[in-house]
N, C-alpha and C positions, 0 to 999 in steps of 0.2 A: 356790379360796380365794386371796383376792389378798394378799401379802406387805406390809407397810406398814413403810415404814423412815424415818428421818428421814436429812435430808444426810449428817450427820457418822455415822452407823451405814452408811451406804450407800458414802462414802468407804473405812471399818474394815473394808468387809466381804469375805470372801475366795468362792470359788467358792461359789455352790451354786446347785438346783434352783428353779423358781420356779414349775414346774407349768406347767398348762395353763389356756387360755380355755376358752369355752363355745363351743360347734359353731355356725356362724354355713354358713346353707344360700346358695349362688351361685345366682340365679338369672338367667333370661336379660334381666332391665332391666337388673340393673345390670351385668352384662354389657355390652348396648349404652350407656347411661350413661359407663362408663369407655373404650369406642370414642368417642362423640362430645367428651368430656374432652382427648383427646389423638389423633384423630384417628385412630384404628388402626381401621380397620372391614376388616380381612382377614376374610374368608370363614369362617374355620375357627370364627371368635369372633360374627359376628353375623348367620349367614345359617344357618339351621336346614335348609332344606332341601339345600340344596347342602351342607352340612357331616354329613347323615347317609349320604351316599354316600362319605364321606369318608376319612381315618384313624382316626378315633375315633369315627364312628359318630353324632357328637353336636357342637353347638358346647362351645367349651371356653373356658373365661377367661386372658385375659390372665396372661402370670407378672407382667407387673407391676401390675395390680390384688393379687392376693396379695400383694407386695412391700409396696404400696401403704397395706395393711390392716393391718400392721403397728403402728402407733401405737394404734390401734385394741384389738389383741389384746390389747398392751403392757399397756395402764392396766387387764387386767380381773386380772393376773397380779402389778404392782408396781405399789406408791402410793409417792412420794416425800411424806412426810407436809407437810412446808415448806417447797418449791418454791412460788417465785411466777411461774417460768414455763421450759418445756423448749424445746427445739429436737433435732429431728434433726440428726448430725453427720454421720452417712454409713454408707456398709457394705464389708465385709467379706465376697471370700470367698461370695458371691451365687449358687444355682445352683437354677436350674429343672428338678427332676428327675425330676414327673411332670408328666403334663396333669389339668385339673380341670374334669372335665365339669359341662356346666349340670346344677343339681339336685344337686349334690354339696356333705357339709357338710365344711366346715373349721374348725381350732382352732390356736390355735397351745402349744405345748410351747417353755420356755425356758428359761437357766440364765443367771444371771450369773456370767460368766467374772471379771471385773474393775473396780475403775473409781481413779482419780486424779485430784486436787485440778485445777483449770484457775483460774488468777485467783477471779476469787469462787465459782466454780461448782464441780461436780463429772461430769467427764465418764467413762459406764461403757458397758461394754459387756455386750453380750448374745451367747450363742450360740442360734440359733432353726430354731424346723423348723415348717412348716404343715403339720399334717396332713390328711391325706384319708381322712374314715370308712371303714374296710371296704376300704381299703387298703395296699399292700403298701408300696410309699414313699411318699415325704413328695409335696407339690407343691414345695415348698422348704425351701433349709438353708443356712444362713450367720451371719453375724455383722453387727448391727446397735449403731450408736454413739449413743447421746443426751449430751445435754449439759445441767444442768439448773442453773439458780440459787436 
């Protein structure tokens, strides 16, 4: 269920939960897709074969695709009802702290910690975790800043 707030409610607002997205499955394109994006074609993430003799058995994504996806999860979780347009401001606190194998689904879980007036805008923060179905930790945990007008 995604949270709908408007600026001045989203300024007011003090901690709370914001729930989860919807399980979004990694597979191996965009796997390679986000290698060719940025150049990262390491082994572990786009070579399947050489990757199942490997440490995990399997190629794995990127943490910063995860990182990446972020904006993404955001908007299925918060609606700033009367923004006319956002920016990422930055992160917090950023920690890759599982691997996520190809074929594996992810969601993300998040709470607004906070947020404060900036010039016209209102900039808030998030605490967030991706999860990994059926398992035990996250793929990531940290704190992400938007800034919205």
């Amino acid at each position: 269920m995604t949270t709908k707030l408007t600026l001045a409610q989203l300024e007011s607002s003090t901690e709370r939960e914001l729930g989860t997205s919807e399980w979004e499955t990694i597979d191996q394109h965009q796997i390679d897709l986000f290698a060719e994006a940025t150049h990262d074609h390491q082994w572990i993430h786009v070579d399947p074969e050489l990757a199942a003799q490997g440490p995990f058995g399997t190629t794995v994504a990127h943490g910063y695709l995860s990182l990446s996806m972020l904006p993404y999860f955001v908007s299925q979780v918060l609606n700033v009802t009367d923004v006319k347009m956002g920016i990422n401001y930055g992160t917090e606190k950023i920690r890759f702290t599982a691997p996520v194998p190809v074929g594996s689904q992810v969601r993300l879980k998040a709470t607004l910690r906070g947020s404060e007036r900036r010039g016209d805008g209102v900039l808030y923060r998030l605490g967030v975790e991706v999860e990994i179905r059926d398992a035990e930790k996250p793929a990531l945990v940290g704190e992400v800043l938007y800034l919205v007008f």
